[in-house]
VEXMIMI-908935 format. One record per residue (C-alpha): residue number from 1; residue in three letters; chain; x negated, y negated, z negated. Coordinates in nm, 2 decimals, always signed. Last residue first. Layout:
BEGIN
@num=NUM&residu=Ala&chaine=A&X=X&Y=Y&Z=Z;
...
This chain:
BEGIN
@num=288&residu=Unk&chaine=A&X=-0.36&Y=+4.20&Z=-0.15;
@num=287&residu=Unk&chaine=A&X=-0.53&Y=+3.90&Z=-0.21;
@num=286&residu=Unk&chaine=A&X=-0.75&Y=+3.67&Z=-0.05;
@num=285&residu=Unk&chaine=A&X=-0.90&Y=+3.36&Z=-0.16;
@num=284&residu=Unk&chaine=A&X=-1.14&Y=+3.10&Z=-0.03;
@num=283&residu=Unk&chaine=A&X=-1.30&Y=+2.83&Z=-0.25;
@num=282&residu=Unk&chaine=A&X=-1.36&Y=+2.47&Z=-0.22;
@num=281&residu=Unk&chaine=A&X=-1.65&Y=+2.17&Z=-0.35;
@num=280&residu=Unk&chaine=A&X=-1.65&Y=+2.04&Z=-0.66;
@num=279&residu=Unk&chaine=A&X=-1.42&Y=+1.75&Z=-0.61;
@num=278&residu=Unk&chaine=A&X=-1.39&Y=+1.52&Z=-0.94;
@num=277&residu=Unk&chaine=A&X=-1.06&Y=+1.41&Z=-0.98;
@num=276&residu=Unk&chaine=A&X=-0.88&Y=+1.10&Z=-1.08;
@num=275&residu=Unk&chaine=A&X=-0.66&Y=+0.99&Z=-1.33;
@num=274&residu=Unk&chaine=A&X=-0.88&Y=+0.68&Z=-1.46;
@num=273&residu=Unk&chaine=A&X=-1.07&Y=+0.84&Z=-1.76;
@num=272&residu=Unk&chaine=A&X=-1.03&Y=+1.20&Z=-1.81;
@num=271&residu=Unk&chaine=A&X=-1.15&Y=+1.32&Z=-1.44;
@num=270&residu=Unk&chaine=A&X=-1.01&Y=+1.64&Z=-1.39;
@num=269&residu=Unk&chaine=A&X=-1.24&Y=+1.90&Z=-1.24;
@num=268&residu=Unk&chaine=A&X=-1.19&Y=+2.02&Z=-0.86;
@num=267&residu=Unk&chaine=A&X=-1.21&Y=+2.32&Z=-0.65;
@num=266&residu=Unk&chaine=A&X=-1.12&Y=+2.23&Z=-0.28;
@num=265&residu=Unk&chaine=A&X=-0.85&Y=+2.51&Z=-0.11;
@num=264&residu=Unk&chaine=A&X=-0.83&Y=+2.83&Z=+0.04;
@num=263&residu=Unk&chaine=A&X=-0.55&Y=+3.07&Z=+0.01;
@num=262&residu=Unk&chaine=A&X=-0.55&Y=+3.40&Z=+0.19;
@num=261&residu=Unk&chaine=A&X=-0.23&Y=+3.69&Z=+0.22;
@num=260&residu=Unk&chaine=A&X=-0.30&Y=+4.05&Z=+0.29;
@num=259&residu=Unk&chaine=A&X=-0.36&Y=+4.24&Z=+0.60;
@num=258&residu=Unk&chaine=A&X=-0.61&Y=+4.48&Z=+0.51;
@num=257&residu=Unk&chaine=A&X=-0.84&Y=+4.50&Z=+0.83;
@num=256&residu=Unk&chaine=A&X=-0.80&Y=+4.20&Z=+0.98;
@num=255&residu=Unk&chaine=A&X=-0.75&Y=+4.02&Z=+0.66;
@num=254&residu=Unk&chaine=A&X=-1.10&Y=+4.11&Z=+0.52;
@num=253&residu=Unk&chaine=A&X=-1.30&Y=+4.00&Z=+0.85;
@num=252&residu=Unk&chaine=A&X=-1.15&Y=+3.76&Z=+1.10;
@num=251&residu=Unk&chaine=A&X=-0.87&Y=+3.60&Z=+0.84;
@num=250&residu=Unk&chaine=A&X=-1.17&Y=+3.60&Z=+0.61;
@num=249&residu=Unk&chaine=A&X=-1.36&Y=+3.34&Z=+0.78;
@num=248&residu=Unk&chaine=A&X=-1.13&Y=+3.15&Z=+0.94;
@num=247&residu=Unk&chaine=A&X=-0.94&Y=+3.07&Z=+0.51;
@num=246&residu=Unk&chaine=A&X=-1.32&Y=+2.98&Z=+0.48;
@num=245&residu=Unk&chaine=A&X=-1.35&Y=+2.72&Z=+0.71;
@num=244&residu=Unk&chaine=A&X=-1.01&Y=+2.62&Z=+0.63;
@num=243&residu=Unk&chaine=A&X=-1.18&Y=+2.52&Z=+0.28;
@num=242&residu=Unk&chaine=A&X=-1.38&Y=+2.24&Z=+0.52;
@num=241&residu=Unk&chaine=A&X=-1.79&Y=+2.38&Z=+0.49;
@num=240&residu=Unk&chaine=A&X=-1.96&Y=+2.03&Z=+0.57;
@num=239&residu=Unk&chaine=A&X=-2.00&Y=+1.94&Z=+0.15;
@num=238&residu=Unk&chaine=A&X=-2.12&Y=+2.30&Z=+0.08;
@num=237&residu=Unk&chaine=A&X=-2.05&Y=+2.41&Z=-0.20;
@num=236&residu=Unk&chaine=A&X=-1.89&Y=+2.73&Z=-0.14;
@num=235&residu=Unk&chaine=A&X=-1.69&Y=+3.01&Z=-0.34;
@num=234&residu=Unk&chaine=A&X=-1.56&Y=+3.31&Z=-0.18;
@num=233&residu=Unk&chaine=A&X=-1.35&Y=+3.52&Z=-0.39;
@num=232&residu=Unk&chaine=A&X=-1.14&Y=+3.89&Z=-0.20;
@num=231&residu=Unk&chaine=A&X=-0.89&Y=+4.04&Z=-0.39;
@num=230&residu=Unk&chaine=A&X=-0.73&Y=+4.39&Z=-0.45;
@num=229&residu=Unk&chaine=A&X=-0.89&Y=+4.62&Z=-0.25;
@num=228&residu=Unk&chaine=A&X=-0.67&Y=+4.95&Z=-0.15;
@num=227&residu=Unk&chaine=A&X=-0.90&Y=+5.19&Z=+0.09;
@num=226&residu=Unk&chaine=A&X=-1.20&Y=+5.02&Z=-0.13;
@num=225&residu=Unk&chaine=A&X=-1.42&Y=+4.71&Z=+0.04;
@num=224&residu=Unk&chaine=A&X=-1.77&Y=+4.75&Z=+0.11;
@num=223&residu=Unk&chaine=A&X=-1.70&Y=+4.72&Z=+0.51;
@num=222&residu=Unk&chaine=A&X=-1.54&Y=+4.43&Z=+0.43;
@num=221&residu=Unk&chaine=A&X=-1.84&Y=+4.30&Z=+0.21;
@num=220&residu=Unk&chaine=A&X=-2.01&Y=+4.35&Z=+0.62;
@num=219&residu=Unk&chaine=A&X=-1.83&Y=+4.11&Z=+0.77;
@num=218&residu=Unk&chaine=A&X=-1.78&Y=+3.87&Z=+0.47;
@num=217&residu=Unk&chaine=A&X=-2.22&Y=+3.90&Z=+0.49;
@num=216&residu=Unk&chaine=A&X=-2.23&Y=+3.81&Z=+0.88;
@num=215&residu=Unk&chaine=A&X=-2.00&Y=+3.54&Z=+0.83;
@num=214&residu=Unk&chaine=A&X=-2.18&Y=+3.38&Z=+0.54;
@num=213&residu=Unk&chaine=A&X=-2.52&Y=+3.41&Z=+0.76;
@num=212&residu=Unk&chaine=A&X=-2.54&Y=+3.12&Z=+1.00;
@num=211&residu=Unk&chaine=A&X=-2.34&Y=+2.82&Z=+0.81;
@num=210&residu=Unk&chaine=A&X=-2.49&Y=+2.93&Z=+0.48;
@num=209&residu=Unk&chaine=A&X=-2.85&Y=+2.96&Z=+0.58;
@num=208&residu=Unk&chaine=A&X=-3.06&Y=+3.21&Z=+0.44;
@num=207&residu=Unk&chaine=A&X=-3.39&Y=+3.31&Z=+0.45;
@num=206&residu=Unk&chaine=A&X=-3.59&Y=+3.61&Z=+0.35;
@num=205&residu=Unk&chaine=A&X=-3.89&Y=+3.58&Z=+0.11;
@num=204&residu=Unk&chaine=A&X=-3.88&Y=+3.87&Z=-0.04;
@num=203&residu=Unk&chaine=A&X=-3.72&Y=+3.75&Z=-0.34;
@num=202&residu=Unk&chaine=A&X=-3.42&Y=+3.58&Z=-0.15;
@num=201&residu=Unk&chaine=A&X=-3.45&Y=+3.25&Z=-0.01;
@num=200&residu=Unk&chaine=A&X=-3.20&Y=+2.98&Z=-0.02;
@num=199&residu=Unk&chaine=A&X=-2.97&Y=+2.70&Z=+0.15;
@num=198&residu=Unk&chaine=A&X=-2.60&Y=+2.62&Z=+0.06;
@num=197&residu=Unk&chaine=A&X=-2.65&Y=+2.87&Z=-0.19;
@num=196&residu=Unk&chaine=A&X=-2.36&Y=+3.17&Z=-0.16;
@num=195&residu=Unk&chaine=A&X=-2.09&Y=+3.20&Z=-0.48;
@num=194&residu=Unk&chaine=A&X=-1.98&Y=+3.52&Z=-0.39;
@num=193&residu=Unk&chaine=A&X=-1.68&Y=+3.77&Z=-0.56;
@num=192&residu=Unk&chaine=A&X=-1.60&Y=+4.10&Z=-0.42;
@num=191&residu=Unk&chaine=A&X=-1.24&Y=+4.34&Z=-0.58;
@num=190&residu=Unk&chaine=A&X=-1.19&Y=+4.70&Z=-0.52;
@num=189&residu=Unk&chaine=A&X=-1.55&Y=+4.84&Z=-0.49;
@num=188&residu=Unk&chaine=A&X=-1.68&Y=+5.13&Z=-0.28;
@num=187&residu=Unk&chaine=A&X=-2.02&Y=+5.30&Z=-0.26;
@num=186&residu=Unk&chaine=A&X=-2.07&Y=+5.54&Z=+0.09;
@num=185&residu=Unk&chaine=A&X=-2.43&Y=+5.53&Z=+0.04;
@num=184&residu=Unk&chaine=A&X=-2.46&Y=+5.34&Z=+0.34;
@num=183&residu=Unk&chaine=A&X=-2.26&Y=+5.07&Z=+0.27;
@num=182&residu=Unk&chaine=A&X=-2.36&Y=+4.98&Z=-0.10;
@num=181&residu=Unk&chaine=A&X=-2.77&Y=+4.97&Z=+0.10;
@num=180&residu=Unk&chaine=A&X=-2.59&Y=+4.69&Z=+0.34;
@num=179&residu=Unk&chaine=A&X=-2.51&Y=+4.52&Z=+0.04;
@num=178&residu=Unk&chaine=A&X=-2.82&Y=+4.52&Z=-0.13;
@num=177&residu=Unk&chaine=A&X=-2.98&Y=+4.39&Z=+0.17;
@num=176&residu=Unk&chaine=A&X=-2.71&Y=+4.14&Z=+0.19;
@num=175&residu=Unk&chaine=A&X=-2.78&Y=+3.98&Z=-0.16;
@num=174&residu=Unk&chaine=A&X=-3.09&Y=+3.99&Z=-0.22;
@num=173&residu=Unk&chaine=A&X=-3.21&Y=+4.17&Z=-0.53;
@num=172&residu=Unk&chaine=A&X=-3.23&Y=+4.16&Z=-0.88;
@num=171&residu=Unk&chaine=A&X=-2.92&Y=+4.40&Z=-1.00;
@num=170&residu=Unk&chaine=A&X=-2.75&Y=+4.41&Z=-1.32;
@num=169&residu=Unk&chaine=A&X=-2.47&Y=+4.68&Z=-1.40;
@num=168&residu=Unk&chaine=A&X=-2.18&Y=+4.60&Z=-1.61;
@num=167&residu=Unk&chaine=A&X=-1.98&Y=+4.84&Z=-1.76;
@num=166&residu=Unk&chaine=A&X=-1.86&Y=+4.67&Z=-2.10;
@num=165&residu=Unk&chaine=A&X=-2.07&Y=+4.76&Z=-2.44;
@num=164&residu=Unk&chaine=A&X=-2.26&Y=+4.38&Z=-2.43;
@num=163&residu=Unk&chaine=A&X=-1.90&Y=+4.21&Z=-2.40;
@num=162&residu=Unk&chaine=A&X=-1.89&Y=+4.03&Z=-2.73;
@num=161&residu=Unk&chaine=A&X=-1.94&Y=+3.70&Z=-2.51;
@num=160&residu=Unk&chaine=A&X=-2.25&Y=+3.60&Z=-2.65;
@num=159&residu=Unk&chaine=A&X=-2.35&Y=+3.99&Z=-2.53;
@num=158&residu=Unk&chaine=A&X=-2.19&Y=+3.84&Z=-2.17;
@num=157&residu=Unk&chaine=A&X=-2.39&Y=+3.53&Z=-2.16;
@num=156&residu=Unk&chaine=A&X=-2.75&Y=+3.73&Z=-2.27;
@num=155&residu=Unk&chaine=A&X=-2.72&Y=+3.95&Z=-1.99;
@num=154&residu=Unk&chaine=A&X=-2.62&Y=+3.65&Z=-1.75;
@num=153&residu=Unk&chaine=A&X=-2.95&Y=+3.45&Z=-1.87;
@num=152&residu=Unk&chaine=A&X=-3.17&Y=+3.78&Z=-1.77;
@num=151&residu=Unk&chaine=A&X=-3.00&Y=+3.79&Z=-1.46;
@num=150&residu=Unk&chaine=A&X=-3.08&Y=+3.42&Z=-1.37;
@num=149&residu=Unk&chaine=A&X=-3.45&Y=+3.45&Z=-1.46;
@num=148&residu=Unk&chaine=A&X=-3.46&Y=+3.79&Z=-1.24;
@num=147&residu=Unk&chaine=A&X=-3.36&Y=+3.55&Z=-0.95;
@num=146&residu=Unk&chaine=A&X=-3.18&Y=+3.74&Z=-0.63;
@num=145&residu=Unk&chaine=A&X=-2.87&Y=+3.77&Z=-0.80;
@num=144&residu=Unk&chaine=A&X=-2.68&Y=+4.07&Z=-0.77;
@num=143&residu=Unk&chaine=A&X=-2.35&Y=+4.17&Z=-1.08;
@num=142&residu=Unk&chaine=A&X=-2.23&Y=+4.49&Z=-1.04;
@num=141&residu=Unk&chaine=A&X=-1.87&Y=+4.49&Z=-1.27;
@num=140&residu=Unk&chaine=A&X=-1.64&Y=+4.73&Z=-1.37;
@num=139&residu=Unk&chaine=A&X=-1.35&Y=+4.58&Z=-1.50;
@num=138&residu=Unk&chaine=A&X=-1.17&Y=+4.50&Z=-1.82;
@num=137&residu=Unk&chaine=A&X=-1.06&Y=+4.10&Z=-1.81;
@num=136&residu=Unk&chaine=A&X=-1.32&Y=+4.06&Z=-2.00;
@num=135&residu=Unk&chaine=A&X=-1.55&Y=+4.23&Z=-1.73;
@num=134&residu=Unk&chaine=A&X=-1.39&Y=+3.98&Z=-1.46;
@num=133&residu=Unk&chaine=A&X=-1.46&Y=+3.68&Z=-1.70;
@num=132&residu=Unk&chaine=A&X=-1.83&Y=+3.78&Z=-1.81;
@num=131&residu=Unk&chaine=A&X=-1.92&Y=+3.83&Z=-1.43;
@num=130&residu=Unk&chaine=A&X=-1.75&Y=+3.54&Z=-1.33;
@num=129&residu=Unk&chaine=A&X=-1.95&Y=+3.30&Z=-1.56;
@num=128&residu=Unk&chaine=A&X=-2.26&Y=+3.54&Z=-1.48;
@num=127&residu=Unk&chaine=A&X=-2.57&Y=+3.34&Z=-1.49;
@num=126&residu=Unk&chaine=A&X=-2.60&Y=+3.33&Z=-1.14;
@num=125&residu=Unk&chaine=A&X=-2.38&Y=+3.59&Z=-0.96;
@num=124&residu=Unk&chaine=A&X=-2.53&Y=+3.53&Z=-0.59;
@num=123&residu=Unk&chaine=A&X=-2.30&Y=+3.83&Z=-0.47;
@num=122&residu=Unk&chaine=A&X=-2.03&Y=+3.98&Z=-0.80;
@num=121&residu=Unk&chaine=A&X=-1.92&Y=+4.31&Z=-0.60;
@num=120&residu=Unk&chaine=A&X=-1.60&Y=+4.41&Z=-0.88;
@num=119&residu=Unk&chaine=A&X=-1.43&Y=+4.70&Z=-0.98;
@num=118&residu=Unk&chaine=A&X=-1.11&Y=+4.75&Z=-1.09;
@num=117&residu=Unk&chaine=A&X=-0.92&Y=+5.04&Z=-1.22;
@num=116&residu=Unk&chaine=A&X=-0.57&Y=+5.04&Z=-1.19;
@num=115&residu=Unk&chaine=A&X=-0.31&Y=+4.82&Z=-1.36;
@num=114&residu=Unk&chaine=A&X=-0.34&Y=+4.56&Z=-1.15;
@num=113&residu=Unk&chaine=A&X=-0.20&Y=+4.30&Z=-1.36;
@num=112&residu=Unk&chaine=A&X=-0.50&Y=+4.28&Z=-1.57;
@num=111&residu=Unk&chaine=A&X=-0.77&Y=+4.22&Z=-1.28;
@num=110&residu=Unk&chaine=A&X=-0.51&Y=+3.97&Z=-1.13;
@num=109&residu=Unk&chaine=A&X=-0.48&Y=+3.78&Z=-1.42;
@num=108&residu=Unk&chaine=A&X=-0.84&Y=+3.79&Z=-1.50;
@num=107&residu=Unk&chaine=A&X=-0.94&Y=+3.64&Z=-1.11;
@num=106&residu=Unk&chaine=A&X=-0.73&Y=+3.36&Z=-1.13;
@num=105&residu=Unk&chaine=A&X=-0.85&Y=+3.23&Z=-1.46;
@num=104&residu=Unk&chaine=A&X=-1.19&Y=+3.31&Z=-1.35;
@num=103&residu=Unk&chaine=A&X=-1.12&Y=+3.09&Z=-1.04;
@num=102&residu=Unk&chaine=A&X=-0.98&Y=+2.80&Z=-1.24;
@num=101&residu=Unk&chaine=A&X=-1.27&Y=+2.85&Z=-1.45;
@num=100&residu=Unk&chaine=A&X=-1.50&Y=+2.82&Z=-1.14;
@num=99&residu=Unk&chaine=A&X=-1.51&Y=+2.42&Z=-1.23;
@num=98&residu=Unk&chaine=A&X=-1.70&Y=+2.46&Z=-1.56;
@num=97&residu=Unk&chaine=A&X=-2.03&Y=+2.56&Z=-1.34;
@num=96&residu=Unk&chaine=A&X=-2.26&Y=+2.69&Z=-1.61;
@num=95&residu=Unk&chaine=A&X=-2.66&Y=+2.65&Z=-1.67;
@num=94&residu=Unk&chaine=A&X=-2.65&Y=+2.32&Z=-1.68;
@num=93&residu=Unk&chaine=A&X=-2.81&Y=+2.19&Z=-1.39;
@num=92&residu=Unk&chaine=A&X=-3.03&Y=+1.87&Z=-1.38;
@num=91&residu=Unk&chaine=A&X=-3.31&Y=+2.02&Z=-1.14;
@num=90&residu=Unk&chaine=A&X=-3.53&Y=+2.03&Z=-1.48;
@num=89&residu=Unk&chaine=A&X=-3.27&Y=+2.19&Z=-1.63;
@num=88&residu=Unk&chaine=A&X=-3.00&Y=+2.14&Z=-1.93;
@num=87&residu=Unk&chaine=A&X=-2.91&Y=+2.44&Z=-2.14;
@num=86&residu=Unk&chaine=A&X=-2.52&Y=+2.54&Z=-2.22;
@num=85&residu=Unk&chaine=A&X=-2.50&Y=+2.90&Z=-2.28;
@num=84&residu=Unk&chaine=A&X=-2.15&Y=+3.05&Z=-2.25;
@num=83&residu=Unk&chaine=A&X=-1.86&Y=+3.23&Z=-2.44;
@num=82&residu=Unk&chaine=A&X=-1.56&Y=+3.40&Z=-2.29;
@num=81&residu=Unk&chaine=A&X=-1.25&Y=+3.45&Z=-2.56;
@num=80&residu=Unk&chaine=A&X=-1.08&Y=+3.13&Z=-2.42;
@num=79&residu=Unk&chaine=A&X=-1.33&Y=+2.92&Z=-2.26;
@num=78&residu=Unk&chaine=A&X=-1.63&Y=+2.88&Z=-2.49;
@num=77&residu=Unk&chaine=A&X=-1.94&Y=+2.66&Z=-2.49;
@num=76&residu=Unk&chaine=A&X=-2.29&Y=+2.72&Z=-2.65;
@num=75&residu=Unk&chaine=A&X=-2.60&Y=+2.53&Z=-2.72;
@num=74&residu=Unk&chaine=A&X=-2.93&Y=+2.54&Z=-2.58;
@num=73&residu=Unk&chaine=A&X=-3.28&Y=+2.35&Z=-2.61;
@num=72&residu=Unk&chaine=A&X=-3.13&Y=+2.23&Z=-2.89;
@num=71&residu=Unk&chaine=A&X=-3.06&Y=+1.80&Z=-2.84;
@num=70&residu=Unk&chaine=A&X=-3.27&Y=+1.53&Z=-2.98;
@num=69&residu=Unk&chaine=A&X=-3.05&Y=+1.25&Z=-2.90;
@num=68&residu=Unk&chaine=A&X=-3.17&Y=+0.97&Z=-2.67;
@num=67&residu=Unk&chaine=A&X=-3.31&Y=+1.21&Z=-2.45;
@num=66&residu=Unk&chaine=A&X=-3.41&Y=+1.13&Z=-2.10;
@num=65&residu=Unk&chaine=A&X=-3.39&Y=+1.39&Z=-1.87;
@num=64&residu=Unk&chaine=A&X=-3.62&Y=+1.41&Z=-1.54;
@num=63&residu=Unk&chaine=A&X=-3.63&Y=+1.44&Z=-1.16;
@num=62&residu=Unk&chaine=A&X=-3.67&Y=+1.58&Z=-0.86;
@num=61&residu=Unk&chaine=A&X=-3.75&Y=+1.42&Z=-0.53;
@num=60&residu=Unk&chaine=A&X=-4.04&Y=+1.10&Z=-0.46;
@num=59&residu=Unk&chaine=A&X=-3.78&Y=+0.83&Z=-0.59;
@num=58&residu=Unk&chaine=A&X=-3.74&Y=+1.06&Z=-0.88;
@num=57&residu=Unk&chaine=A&X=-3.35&Y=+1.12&Z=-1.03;
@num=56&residu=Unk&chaine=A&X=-3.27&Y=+1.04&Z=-1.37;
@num=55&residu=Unk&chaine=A&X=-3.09&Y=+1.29&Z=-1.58;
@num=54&residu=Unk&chaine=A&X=-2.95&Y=+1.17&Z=-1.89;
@num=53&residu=Unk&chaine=A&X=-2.91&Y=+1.29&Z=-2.26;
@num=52&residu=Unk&chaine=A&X=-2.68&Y=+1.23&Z=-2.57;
@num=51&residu=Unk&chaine=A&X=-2.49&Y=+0.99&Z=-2.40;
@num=50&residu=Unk&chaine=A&X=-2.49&Y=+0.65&Z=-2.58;
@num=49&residu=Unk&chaine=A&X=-2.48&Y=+0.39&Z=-2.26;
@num=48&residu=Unk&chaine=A&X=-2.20&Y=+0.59&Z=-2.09;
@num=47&residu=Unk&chaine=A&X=-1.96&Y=+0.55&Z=-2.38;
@num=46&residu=Unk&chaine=A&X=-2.08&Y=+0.25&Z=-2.53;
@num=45&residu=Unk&chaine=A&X=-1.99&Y=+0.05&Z=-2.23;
@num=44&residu=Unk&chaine=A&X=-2.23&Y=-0.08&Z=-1.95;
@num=43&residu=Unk&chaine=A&X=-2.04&Y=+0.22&Z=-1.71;
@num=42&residu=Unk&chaine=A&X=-1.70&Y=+0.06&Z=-1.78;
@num=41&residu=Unk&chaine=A&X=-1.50&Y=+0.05&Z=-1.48;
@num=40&residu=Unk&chaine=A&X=-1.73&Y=+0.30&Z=-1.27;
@num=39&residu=Unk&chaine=A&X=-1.75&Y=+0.22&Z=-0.91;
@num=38&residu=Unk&chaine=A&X=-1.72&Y=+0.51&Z=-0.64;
@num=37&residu=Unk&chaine=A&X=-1.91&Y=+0.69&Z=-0.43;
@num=36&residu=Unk&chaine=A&X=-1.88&Y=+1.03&Z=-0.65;
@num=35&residu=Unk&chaine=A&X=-1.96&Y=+1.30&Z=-0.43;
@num=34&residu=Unk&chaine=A&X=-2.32&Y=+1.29&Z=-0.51;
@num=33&residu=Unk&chaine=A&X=-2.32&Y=+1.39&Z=-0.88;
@num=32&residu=Unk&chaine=A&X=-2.58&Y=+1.22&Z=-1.10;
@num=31&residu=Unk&chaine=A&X=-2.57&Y=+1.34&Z=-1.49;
@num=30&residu=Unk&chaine=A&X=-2.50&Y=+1.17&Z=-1.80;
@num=29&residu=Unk&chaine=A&X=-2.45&Y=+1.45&Z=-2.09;
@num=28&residu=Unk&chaine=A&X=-2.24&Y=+1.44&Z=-2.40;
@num=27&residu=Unk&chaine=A&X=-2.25&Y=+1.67&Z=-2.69;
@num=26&residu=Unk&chaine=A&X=-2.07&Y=+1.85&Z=-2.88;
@num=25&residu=Unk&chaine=A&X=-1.92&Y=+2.09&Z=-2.63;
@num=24&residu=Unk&chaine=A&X=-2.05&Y=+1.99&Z=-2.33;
@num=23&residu=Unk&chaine=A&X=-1.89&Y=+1.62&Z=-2.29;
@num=22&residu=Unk&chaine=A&X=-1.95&Y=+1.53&Z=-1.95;
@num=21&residu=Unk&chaine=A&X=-2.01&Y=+1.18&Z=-1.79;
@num=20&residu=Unk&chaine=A&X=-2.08&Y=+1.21&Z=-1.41;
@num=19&residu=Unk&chaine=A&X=-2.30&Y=+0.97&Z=-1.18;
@num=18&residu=Unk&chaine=A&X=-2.29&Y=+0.80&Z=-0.85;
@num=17&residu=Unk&chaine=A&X=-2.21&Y=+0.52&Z=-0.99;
@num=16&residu=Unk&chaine=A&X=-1.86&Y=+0.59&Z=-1.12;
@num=15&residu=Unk&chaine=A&X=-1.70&Y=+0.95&Z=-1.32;
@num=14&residu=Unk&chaine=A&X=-1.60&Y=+0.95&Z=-1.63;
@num=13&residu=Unk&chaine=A&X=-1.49&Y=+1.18&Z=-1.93;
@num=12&residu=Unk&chaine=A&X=-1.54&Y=+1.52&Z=-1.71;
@num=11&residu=Unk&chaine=A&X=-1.46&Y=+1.76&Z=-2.08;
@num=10&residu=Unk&chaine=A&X=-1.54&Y=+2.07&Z=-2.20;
@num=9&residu=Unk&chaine=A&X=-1.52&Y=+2.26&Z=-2.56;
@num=8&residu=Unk&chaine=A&X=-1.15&Y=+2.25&Z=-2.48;
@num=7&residu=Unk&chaine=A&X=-1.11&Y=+2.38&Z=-2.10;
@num=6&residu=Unk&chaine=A&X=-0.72&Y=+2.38&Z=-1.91;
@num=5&residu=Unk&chaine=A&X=-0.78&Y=+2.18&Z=-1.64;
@num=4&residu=Unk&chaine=A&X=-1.00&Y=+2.35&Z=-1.40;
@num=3&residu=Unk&chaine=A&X=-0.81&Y=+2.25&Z=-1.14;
@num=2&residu=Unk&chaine=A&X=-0.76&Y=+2.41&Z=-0.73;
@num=1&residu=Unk&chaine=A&X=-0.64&Y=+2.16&Z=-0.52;
C-alpha cells in the first residue's frame, strides 16, 4: 500500500462508526467516511465527543456541520515547504486530499532527479495539491479543472505556497476536450497527472463516467506524451476500480508505446489509534 505517513500538521486519529477523526492542523474534525465498517473502541470518549466540528449526513442526501468550536472559515496546513487551505464544505470535503502526499512525494523526487525539464498535464487538478508539489519540485505545470471555483482556490494554494512566480498555467475546461485540442496543436508534456470523478459533468454539460471514459482519456494522454516522458499518475476513487484495473489500463496505452515499468496499488492514511489503515482508494504509476 501506498502511505501517507510522513505529515505533521495532519493526523487520522480514529477511525469506527462509519466515521473519521482528523486533526487538521489545530483543529480536529469528525467526518463520515464509507469504507470504514468497523467499531470504534472509544467513540463516547472525550476525544470524538470534543471535535471541533462534525459533519452529519441528511436522511434526505447532503448534509451539515455542527460546530462546537467556532472555527475560521479557513485555516492552513503545510507538508514540507508546500502550504494548503483547509476549509470544510457543505458536501463535508476539506478542500485537500492528505492521502495524495504519498503521490506528491513520489512525483517531486522524480521531477528533481530528472534533471531535464519537466512538464506536467495536471487533468481534474482540483485545488492543486499536485500542482503545487510538481511546480515545487521545479516544473512546468498546466493545471485543467472543469470548476472555475476550484482554479481560483489552486491559485491561491500555490501563492500560500511562495510559488506565485513558478510556470503554471490555469485552464477551466473539460478535461478531454482540452486534451484532444493539446493533440492537435502538436503540444507535448513529459510527465500527466489525473485524479478523474467517479461520476461528473464538465462545464458544458458533458458527461462522464469513470468506467466508460478513463480508457478513452489514457488513450489519448499517450498521444500527449513527449518522445521521452517520464511518468504517468492515475489516481481513482472508485470503490469497484481494483488497482490492477489501472496497472490494465496503462499497460494498453502508455506502456505500449514507451515500455517502461507500472505500479498500482491502494492509497491509504495511517490510522493513529489501533494500527490500522484507512484505504483511500488506489493509484496507477508508470515510469520511465
Amino acid at each position: 500500500m501506498l502511505l501517507a505517513d510522513d505529515w505533521k500538521d495532519y493526523e487520522l486519529i480514529d477511525t469506527g462508526e462509519g466515521e473519521k477523526l482528523e486533526r487538521w492542523g489545530t483543529y480536529v474534525l469528525r467526518r463520515p467516511d464509507p469504507q470504514v465498517i468497523w467499531p470504534a473502541a472509544d467513540i463516547e470518549g472525550d476525544r470524538w465527543r470534543k471535535a471541533d466540528a462534525r459533519y452529519l449526513r441528511s436522511s434526505s442526501g447532503g448534509g451539515h456541520w455542527e460546530y462546537r468550536t467556532r472555527l475560521p472559515r479557513r485555516w492552513n496546513i503545510s507538508y514540507g515547504g508546500l502550504k494548503f487551505y483547509v476549509e470544510p464544505t457543505g458536501f463535508k470535503h476539506t478542500g485537500l486530499f492528505p492521502e495524495q502526499a504519498a503521490n506528491w512525494k513520489w512525483m517531486m523526487e522524480k521531477i528533481r532527479s530528472s534533471g531535464e525539464k519537466v512538464r506536467v498535464l495536471n487533468l481534474f487538478a482540483y485545488t492543486g495539491g499536485a500542482t503545487a508539489a510538481a511546480a515545487y519540485a521545479g516544473a512546468e505545470v498546466c493545471h485543467v479543472d472543469a470548476s472555475k471555483g476550484m482554479v481560483s482556490k489552486a491559485k491561491e494554494n500555490l501563492l500560500l505556497s511562495g510559488l506565485g512566480e513558478r510556470p503554471v498555467r490555469y485552464i477551466t475546461d473539460d478535461a478531454v476536450k482540452f486534451v484532444e485540442r493539446e493533440k492537435r496543436r502538436g503540444n507535448c508534456y513529459e510527465a500527466v497527472i489525473m485524479d478523474p470523478p467517479s461520476y461528473g459533468r464538465g462545464p458544458g454539460g458533458e458527461l462522464w463516467k469513470i468506467e466508460d471514459e478513463l480508457y478513452r482519456l489514457v488513450e489519448l494522454c499517450a498521444g500527449v506524451l513527449c518522445a521521452k516522458p517520464l511518468f504517468f499518475l492515475i489516481n481513482s476513487y472508485t470503490t469497484g476500480l481494483a488497482p490492477t484495473v489501472l496497472s490494465n489500463v496503462l499497460k494498453l496505452t502508455v506502456a505500449r508505446r514507451f515500455g517502461g515499468r507500472i505500479e498500482s496499488d491502494e492509497v491509504g492514511l495511517p490510522v493513529a489509534s489501533g494500527g490500522l489503515v484507512l484505504p483511500c482508494g488506489a493509484s496507477g504509476r508508470w515510469e520511465a
